[in-house]
PDB file of N, CA, C and O in Angstrom:
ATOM      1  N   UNK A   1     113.466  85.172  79.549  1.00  0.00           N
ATOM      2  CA  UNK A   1     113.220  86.196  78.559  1.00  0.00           C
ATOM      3  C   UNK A   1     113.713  85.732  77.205  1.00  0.00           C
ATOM      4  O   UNK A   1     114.819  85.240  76.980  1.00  0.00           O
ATOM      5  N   UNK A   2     112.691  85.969  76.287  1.00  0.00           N
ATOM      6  CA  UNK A   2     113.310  85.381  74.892  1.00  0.00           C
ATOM      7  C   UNK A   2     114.025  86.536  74.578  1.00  0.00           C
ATOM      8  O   UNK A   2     113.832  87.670  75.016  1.00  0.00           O
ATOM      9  N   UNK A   3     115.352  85.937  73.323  1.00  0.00           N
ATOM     10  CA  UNK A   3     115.993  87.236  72.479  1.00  0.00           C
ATOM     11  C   UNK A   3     115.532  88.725  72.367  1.00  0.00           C
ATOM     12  O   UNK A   3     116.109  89.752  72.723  1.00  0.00           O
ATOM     13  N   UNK A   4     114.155  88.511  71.685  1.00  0.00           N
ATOM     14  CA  UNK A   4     113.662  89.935  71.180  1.00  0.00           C
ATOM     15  C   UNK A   4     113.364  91.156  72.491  1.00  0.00           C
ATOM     16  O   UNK A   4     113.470  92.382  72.437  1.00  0.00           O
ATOM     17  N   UNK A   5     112.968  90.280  73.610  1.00  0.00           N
ATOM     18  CA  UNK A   5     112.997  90.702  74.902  1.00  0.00           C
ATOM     19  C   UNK A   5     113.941  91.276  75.757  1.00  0.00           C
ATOM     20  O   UNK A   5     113.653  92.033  76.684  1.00  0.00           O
ATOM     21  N   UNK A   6     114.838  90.990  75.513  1.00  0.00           N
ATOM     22  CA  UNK A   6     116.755  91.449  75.515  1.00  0.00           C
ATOM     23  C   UNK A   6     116.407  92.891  75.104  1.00  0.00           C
ATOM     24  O   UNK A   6     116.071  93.727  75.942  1.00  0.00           O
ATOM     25  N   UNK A   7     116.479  93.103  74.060  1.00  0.00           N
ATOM     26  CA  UNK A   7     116.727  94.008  73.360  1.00  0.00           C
ATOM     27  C   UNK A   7     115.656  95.119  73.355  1.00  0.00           C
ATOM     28  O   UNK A   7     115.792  96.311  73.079  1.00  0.00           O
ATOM     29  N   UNK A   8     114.701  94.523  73.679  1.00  0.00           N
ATOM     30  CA  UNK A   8     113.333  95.498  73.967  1.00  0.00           C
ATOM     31  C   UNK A   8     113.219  95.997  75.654  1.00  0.00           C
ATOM     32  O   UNK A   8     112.368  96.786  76.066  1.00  0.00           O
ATOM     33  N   UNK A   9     114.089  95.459  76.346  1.00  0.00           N
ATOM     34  CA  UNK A   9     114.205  95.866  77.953  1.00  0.00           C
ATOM     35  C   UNK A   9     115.363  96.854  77.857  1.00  0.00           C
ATOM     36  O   UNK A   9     115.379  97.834  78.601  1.00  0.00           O
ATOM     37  N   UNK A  10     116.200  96.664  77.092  1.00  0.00           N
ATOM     38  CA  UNK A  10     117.590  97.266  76.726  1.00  0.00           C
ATOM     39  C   UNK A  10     117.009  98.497  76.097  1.00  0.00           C
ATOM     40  O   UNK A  10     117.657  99.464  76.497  1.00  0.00           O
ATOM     41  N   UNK A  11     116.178  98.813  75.383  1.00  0.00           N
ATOM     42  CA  UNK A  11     115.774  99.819  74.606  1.00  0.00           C
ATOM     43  C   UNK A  11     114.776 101.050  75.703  1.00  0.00           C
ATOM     44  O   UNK A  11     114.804 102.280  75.705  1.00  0.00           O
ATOM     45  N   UNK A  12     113.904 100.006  76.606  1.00  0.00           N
ATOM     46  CA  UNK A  12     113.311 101.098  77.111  1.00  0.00           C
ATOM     47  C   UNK A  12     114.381 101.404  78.595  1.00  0.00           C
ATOM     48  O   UNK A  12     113.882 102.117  79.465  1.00  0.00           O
ATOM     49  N   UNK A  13     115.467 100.988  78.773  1.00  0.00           N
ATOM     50  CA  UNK A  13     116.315 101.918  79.379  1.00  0.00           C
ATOM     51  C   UNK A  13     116.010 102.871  80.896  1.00  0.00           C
ATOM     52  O   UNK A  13     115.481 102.336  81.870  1.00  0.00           O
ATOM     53  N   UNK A  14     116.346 104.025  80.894  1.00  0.00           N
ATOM     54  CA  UNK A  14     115.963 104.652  81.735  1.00  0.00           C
ATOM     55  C   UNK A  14     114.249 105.751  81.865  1.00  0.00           C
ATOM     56  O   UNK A  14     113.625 106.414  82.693  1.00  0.00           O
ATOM     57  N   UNK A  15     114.197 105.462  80.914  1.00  0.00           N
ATOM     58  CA  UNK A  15     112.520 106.225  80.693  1.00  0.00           C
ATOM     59  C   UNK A  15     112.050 104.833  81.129  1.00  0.00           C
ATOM     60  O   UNK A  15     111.163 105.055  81.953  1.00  0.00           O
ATOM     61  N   UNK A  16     112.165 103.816  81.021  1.00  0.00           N
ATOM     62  CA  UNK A  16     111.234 103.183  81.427  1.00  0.00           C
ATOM     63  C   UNK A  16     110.784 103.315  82.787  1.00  0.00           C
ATOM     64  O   UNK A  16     109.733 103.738  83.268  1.00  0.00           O
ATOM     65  N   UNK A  17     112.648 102.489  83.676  1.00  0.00           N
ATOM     66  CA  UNK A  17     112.221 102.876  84.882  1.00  0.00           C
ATOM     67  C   UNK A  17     111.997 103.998  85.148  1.00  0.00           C
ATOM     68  O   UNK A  17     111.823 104.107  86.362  1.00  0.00           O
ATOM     69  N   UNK A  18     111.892 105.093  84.527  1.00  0.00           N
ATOM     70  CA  UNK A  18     111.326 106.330  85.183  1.00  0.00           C
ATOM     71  C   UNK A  18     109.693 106.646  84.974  1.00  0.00           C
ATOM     72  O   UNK A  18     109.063 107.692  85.127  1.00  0.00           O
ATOM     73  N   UNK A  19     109.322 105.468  84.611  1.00  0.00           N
ATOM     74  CA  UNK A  19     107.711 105.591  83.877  1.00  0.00           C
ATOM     75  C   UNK A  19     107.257 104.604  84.654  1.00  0.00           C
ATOM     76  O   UNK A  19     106.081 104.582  85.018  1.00  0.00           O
ATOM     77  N   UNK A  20     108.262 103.542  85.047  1.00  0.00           N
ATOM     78  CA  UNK A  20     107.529 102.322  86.356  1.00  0.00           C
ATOM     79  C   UNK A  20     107.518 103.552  87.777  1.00  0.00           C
ATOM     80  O   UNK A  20     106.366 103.529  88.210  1.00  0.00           O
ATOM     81  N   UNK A  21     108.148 104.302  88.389  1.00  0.00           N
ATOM     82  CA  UNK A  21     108.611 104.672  89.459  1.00  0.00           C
ATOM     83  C   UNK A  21     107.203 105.706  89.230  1.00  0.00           C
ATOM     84  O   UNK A  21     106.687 106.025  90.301  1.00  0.00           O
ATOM     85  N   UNK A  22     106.789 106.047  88.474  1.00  0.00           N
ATOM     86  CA  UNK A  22     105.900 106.829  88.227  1.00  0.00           C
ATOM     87  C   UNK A  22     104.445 106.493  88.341  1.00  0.00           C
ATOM     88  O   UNK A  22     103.549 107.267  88.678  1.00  0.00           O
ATOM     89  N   UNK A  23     104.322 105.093  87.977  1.00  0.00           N
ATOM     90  CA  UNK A  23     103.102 104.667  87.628  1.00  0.00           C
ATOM     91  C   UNK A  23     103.223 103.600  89.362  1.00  0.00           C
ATOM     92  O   UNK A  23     102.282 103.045  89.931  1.00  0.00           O
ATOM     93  N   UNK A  24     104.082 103.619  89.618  1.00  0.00           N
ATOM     94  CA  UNK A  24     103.976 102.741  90.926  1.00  0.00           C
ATOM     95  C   UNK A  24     103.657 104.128  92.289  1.00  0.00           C
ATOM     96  O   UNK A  24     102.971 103.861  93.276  1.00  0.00           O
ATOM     97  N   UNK A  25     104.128 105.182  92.133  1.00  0.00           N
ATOM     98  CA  UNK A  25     103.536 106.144  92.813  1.00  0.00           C
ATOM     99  C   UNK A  25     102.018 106.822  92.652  1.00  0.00           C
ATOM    100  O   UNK A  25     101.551 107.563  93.518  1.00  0.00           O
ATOM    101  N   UNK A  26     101.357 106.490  91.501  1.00  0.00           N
ATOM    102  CA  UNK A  26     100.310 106.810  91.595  1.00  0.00           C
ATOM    103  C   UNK A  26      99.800 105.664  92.167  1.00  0.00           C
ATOM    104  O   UNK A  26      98.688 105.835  92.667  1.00  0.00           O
ATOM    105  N   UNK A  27     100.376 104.248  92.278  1.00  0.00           N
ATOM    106  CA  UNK A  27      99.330 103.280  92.578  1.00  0.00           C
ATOM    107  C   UNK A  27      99.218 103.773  94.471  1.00  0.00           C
ATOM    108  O   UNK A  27      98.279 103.866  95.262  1.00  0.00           O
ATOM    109  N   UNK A  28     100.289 103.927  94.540  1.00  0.00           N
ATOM    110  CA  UNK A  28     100.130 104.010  96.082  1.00  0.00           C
ATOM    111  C   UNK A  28      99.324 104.944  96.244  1.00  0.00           C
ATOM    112  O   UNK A  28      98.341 104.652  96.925  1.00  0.00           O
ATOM    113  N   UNK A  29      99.404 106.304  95.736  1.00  0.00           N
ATOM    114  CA  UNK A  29      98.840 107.068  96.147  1.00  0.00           C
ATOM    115  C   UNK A  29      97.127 107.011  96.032  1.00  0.00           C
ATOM    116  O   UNK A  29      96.323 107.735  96.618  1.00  0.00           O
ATOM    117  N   UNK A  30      96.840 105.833  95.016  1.00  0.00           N
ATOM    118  CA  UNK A  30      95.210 105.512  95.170  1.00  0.00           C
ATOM    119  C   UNK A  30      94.939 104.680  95.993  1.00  0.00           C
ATOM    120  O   UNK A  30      93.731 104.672  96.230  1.00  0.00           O
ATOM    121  N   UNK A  31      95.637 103.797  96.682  1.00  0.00           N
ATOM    122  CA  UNK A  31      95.295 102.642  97.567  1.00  0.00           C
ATOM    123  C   UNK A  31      95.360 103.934  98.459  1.00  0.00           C
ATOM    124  O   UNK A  31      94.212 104.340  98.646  1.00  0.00           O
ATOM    125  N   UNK A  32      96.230 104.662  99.028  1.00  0.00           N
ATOM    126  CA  UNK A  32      95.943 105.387 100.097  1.00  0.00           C
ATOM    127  C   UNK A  32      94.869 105.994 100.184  1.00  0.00           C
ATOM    128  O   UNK A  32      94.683 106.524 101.279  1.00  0.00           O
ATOM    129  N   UNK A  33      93.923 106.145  99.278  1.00  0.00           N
ATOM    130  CA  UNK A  33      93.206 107.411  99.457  1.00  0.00           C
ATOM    131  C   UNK A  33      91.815 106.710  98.996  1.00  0.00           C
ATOM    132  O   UNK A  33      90.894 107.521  98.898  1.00  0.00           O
ATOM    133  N   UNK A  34      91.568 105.716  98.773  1.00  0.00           N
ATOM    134  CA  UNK A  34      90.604 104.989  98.668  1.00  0.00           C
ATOM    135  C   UNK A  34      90.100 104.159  99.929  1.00  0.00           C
ATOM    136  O   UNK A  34      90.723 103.169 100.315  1.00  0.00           O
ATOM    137  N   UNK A  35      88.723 104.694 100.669  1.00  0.00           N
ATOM    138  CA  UNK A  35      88.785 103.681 101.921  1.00  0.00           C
ATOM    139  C   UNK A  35      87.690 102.442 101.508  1.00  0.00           C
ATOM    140  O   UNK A  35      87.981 101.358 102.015  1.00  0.00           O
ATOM    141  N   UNK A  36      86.587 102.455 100.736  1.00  0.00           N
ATOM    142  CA  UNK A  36      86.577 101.218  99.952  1.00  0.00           C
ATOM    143  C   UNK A  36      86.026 101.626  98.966  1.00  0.00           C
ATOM    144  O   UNK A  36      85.407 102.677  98.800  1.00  0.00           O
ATOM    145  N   UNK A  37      86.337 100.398  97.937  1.00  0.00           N
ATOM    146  CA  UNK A  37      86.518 100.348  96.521  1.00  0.00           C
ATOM    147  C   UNK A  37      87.540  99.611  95.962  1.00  0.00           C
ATOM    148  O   UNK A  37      87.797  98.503  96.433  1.00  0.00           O
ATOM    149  N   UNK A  38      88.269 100.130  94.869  1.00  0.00           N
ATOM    150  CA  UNK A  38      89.057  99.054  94.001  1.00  0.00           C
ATOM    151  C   UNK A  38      89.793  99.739  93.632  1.00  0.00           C
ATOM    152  O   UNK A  38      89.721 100.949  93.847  1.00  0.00           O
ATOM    153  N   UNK A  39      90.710  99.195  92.974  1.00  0.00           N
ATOM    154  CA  UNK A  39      91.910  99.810  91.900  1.00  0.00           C
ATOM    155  C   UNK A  39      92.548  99.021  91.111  1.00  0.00           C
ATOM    156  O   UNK A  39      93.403  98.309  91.637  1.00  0.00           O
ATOM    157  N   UNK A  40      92.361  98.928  89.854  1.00  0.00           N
ATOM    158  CA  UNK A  40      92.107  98.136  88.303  1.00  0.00           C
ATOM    159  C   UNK A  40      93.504  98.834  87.725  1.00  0.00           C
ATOM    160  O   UNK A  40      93.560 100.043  87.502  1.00  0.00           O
ATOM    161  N   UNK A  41      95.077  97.564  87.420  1.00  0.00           N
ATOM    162  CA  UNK A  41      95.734  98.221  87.009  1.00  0.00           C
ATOM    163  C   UNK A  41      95.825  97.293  85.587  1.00  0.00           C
ATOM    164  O   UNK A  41      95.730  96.067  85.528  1.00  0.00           O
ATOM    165  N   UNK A  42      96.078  98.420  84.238  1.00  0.00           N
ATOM    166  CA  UNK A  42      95.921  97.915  82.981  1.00  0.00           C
ATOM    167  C   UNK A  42      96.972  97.986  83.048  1.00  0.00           C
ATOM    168  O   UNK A  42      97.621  98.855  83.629  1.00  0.00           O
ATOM    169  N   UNK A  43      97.699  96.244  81.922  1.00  0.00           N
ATOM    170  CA  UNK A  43      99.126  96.709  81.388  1.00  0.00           C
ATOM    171  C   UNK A  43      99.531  96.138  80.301  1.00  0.00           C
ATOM    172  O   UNK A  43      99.442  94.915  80.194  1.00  0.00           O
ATOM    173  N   UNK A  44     100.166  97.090  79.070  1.00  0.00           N
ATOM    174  CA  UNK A  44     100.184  96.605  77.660  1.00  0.00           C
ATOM    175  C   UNK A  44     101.300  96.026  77.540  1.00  0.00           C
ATOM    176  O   UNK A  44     101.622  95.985  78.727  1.00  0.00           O
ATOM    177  N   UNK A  45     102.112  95.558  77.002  1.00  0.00           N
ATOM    178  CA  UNK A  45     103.588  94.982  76.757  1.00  0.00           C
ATOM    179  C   UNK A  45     104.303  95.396  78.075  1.00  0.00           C
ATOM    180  O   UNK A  45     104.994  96.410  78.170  1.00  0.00           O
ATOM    181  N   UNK A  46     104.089  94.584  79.000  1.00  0.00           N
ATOM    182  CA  UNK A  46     104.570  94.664  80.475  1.00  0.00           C
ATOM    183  C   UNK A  46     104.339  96.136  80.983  1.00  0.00           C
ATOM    184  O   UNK A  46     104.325  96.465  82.169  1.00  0.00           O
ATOM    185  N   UNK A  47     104.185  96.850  80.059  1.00  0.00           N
ATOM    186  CA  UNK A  47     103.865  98.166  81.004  1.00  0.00           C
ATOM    187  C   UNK A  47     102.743  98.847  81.919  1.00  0.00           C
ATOM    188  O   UNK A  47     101.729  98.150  81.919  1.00  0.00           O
ATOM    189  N   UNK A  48     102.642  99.821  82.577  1.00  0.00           N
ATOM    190  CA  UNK A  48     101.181 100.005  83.214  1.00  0.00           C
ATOM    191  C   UNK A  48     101.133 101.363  82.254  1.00  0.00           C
ATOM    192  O   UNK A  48     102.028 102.142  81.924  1.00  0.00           O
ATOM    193  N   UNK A  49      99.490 101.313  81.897  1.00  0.00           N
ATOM    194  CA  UNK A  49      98.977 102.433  80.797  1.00  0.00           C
ATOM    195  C   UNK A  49      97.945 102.461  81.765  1.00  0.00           C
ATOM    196  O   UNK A  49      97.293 103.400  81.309  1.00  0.00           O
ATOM    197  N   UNK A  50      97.561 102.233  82.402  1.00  0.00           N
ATOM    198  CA  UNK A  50      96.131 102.974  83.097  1.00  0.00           C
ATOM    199  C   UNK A  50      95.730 102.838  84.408  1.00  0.00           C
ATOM    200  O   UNK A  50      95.608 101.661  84.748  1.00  0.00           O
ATOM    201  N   UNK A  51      95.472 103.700  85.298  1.00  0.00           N
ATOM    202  CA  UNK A  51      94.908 103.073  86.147  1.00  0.00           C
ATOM    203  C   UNK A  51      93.637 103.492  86.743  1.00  0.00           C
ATOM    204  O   UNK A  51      93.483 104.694  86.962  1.00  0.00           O
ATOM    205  N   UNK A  52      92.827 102.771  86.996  1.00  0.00           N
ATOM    206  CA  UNK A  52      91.535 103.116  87.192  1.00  0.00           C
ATOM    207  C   UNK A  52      91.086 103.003  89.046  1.00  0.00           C
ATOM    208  O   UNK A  52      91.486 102.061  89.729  1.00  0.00           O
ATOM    209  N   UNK A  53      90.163 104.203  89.649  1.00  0.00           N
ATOM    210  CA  UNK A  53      90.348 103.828  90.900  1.00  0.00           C
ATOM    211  C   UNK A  53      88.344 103.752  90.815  1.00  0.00           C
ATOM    212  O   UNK A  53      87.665 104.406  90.023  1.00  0.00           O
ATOM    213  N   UNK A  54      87.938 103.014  91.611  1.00  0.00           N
ATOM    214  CA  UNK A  54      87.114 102.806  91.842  1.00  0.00           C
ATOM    215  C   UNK A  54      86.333 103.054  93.362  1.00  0.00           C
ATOM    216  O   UNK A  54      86.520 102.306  94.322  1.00  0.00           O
ATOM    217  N   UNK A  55      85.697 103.891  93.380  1.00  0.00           N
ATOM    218  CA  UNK A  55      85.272 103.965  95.343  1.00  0.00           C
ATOM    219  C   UNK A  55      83.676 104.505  95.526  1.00  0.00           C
ATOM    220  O   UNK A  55      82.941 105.318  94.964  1.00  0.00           O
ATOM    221  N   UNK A  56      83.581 103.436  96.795  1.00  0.00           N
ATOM    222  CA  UNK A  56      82.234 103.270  96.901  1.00  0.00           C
ATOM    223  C   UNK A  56      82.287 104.432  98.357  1.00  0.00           C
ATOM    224  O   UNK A  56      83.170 104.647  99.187  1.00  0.00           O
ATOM    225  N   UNK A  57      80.533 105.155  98.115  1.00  0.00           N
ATOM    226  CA  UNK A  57      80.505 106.093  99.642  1.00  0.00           C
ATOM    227  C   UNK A  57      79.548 105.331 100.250  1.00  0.00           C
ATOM    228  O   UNK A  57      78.495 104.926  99.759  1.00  0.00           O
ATOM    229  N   UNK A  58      80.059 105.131 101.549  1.00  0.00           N
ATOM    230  CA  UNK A  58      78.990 104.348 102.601  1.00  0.00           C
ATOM    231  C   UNK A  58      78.254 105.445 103.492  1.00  0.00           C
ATOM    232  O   UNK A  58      78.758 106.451 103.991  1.00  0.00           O
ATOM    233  N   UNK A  59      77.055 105.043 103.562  1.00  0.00           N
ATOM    234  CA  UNK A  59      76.215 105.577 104.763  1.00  0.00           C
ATOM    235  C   UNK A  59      75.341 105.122 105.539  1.00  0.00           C
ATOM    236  O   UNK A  59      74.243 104.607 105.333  1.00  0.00           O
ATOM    237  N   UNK A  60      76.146 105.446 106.822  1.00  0.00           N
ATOM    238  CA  UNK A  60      75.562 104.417 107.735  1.00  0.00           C
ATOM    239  C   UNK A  60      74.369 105.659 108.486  1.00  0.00           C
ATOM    240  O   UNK A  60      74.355 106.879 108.650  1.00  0.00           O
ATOM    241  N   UNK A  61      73.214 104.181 108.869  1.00  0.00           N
ATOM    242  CA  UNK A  61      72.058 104.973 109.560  1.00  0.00           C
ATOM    243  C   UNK A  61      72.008 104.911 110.675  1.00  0.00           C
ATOM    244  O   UNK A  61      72.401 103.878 111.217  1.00  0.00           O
ATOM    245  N   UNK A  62      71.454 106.104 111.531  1.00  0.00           N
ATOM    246  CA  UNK A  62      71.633 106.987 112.801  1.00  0.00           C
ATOM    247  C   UNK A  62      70.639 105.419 113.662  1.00  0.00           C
ATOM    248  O   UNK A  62      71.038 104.428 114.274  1.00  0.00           O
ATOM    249  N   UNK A  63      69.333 105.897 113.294  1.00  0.00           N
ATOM    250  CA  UNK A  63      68.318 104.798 113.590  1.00  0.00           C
ATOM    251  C   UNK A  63      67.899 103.974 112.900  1.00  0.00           C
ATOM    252  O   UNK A  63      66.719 104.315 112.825  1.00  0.00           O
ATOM    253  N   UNK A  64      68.007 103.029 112.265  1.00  0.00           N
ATOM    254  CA  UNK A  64      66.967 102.271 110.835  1.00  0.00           C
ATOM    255  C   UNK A  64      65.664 101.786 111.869  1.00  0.00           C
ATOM    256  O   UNK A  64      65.430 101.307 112.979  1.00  0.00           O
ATOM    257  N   UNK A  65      64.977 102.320 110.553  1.00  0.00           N
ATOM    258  CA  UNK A  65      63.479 101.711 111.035  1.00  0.00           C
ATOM    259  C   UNK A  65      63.197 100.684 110.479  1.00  0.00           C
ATOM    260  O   UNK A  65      63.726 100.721 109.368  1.00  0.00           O
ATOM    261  N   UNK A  66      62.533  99.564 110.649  1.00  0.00           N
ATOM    262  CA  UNK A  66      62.359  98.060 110.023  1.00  0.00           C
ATOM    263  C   UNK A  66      61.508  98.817 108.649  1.00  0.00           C
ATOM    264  O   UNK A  66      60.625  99.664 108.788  1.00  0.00           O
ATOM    265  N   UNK A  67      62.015  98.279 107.311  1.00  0.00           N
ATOM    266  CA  UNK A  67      61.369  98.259 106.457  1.00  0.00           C
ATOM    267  C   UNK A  67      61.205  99.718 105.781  1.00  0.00           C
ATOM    268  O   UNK A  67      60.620  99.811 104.702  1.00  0.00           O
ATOM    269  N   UNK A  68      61.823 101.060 106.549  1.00  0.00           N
ATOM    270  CA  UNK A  68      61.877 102.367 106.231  1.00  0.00           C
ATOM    271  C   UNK A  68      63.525 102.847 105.942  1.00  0.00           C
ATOM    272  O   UNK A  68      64.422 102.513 106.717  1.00  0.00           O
ATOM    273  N   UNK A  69      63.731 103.540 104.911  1.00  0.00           N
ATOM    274  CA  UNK A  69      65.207 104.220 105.160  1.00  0.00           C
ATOM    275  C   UNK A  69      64.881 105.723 105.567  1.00  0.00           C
ATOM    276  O   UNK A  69      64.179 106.583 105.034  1.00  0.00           O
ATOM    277  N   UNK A  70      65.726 105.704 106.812  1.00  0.00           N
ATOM    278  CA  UNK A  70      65.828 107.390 107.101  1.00  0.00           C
ATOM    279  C   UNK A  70      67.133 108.077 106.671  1.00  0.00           C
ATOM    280  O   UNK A  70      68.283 107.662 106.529  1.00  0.00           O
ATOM    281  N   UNK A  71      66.668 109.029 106.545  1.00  0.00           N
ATOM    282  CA  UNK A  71      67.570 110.158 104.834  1.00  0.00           C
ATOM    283  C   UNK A  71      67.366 111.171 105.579  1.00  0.00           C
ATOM    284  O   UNK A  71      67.680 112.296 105.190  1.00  0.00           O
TER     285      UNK A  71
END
């Protein structure tokens, strides 16, 4: 960690970790609840500012007919 980094970890203190503990509980809570898809985590000056969940719905077919989808 350079100097300025000292002092900028020192500054965000206890809000920080209370803003990691925060942003690490939403992550879980989207991996849990996502059965497929993604989850895209943004982060600005070491921090997490966003997180994006991404999920795909599958549907699977009863019978497929060659060359027909049944709906």
């Amino acid at each position: 960690m350079r100097l300025g980094e000292d002092r900028k970890a020192e500054a965000i203190g206890a809000d920080g970790d209370e803003m990691l503990e925060r942003a690490m509980g939403e992550i879980l809570r989207s991996i849990r609840n996502v059965r497929f898809g993604s989850i895209e985590i943004t982060i600005h000056d070491s921090r997490v500012v966003q997180i994006e969940k991404k999920e795909k719905v599958r549907f699977a077919l009863a019978h497929p007919v060659k060359g027909r989808l049944n709906l």
